[in-house]
C-alpha positions as CSV (number, residue, x, y, z in Angstrom):
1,X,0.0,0.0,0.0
2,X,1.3,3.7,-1.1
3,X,0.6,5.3,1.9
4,X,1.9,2.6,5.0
5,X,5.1,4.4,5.4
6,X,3.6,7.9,5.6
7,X,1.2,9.8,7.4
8,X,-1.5,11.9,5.3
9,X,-1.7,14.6,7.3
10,X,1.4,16.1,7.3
11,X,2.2,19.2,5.5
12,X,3.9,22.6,6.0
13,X,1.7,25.4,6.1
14,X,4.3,28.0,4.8
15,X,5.5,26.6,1.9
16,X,1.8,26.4,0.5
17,X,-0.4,29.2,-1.4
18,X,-3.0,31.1,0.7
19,X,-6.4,31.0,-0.3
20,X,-8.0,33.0,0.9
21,X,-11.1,34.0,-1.0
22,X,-11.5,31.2,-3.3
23,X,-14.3,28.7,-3.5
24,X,-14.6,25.2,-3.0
25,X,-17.0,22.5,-2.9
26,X,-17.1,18.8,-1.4
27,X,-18.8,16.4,-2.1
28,X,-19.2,13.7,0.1
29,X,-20.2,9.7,-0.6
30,X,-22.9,9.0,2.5
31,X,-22.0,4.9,1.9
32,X,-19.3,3.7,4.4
33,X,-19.5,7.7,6.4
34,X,-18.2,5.9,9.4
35,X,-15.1,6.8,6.6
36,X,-16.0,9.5,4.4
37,X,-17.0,12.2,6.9
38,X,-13.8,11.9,8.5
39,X,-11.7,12.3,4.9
40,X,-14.4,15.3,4.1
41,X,-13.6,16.9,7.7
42,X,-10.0,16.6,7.1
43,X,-10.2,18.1,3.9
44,X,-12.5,20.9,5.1
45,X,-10.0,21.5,7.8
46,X,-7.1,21.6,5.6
47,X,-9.2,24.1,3.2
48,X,-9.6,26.6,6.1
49,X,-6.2,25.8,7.8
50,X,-4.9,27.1,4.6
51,X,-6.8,30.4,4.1
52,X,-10.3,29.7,2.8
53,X,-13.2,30.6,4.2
54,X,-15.9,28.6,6.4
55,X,-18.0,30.2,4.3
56,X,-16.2,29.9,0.7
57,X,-16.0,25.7,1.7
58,X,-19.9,24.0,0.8
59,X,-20.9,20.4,1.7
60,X,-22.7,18.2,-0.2
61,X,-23.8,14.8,-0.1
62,X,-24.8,11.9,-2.4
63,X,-25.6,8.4,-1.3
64,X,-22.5,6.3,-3.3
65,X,-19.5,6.4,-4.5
66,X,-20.6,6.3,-8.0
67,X,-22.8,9.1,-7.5
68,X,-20.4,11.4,-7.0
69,X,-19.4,11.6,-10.6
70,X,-23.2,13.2,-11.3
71,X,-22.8,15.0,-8.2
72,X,-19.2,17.3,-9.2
73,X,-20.6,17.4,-13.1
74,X,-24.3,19.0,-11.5
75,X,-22.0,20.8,-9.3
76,X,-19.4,22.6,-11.8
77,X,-22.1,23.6,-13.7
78,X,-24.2,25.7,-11.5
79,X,-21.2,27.0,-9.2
80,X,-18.3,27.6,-12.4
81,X,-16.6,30.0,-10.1
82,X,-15.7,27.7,-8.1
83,X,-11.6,27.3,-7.4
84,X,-12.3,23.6,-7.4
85,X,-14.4,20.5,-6.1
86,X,-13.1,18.0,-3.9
87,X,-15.1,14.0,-3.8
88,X,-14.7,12.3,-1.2
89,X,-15.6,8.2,-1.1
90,X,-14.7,5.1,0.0
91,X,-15.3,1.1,-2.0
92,X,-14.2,-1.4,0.1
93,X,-13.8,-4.9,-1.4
94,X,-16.1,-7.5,-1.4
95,X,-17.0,-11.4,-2.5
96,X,-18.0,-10.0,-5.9
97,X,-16.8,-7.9,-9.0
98,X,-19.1,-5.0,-8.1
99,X,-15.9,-3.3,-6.2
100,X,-13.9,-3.1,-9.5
101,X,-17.0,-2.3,-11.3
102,X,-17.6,0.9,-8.9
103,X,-13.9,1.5,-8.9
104,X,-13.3,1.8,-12.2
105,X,-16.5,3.8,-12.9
106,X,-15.7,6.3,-10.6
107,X,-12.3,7.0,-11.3
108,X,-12.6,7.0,-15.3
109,X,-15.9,9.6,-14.3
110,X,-14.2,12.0,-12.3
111,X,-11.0,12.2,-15.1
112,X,-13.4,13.1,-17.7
113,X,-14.6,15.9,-15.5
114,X,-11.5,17.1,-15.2
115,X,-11.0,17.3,-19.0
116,X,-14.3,18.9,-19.2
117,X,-14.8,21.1,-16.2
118,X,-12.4,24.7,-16.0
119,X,-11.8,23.3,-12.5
120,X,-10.0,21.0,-10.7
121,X,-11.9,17.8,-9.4
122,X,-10.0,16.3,-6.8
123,X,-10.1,12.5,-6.3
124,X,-10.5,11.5,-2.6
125,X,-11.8,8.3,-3.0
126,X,-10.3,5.0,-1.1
127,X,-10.3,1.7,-2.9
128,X,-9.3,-0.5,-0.2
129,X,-9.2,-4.3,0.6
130,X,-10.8,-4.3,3.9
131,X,-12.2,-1.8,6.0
132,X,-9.6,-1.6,8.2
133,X,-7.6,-0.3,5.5
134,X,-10.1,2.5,5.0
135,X,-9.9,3.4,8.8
136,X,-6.2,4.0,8.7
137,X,-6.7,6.2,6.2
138,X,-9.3,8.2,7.1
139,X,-7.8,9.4,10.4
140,X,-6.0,6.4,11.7
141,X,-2.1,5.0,11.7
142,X,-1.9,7.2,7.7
143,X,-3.4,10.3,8.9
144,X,-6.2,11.1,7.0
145,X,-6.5,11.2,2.9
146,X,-9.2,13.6,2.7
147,X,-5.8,16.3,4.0
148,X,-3.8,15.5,1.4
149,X,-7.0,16.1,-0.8
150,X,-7.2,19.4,0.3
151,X,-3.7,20.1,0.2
152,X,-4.2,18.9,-3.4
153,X,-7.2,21.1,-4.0
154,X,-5.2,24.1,-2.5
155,X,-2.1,23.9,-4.9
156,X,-4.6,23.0,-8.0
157,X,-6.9,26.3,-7.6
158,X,-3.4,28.1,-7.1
159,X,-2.5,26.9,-10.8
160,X,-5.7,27.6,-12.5
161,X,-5.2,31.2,-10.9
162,X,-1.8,31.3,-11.9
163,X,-2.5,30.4,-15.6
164,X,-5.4,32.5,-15.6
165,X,-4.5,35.7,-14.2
């Protein structure tokens, strides 16, 4: 696993833009929130620990994982000053193909909305074996995925502005 030598959470504040007033969404994957509300909470964190606004950072929810792709696309439309979208998931494995199914679904969905969206969509979604897997990374022994997501959203809007100012 990528992540069993490092903790998630971990990042320097100073040698990361400020960003304060821009605008982000997340949304969050209600399936297996024992999980995802911790990944969207560190990511939320991370958002304001870095500048943004309480008020700048909006919560959404859909049931699944595979929802989500629907979810940033309905999103990004209505909001497209936005700074950039963060999902937030988690597909644990199971006795049957549907975990690859999902899995590949949802990863292939959110890359085309990255080609077709002026925004970055970040992907926060766990694929994991077990659950315990997903547990250490949503705020156990790795730290927490849904940080590095929002470290990840930081330095993406911070890009766009960059290329577009």
């Amino acid at each position: 696993m990528a992540t069993e030598n490092k903790n998630l959470s971990q990042y320097t504040k100073a040698e990361l833009p400020n960003v304060a007033g821009s605008k982000f969404a997340i949304i969050t994957s209600e399936w297996n929130n024992h999980i995802t509300f911790n990944l969207r909470d560190g990511a939320k964190d991370t958002l304001i620990d870095l500048g943004a606004s309480p008020e700048d950072v909006t919560l959404y929810q859909v049931p699944g994982s595979f929802e989500l792709i629907y979810g940033a696309d309905k999103v990004a439309q209505t909001h497209p000053d936005l700074d950039g979208i963060i999902v937030v998931g988690c597909v644990i494995r199971g006795a049957t193909a549907h975990f690859d199914y999902v899995c590949q679904g949802v990863t292939q969905g959110i890359k085309e909305l990255n080609i077709k969206h002026d925004m970055p969509i970040i992907f926060c979604v766990l694929t994991d074996e077990n659950e315990q897997q997903s547990i250490d990374r949503s705020g156990g022994k790795h730290g927490n995925k849904g940080v590095e997501a929002g470290v990840a959203a930081v330095m993406m809007a911070d890009m766009k502005k960059k290329l577009f100012s």
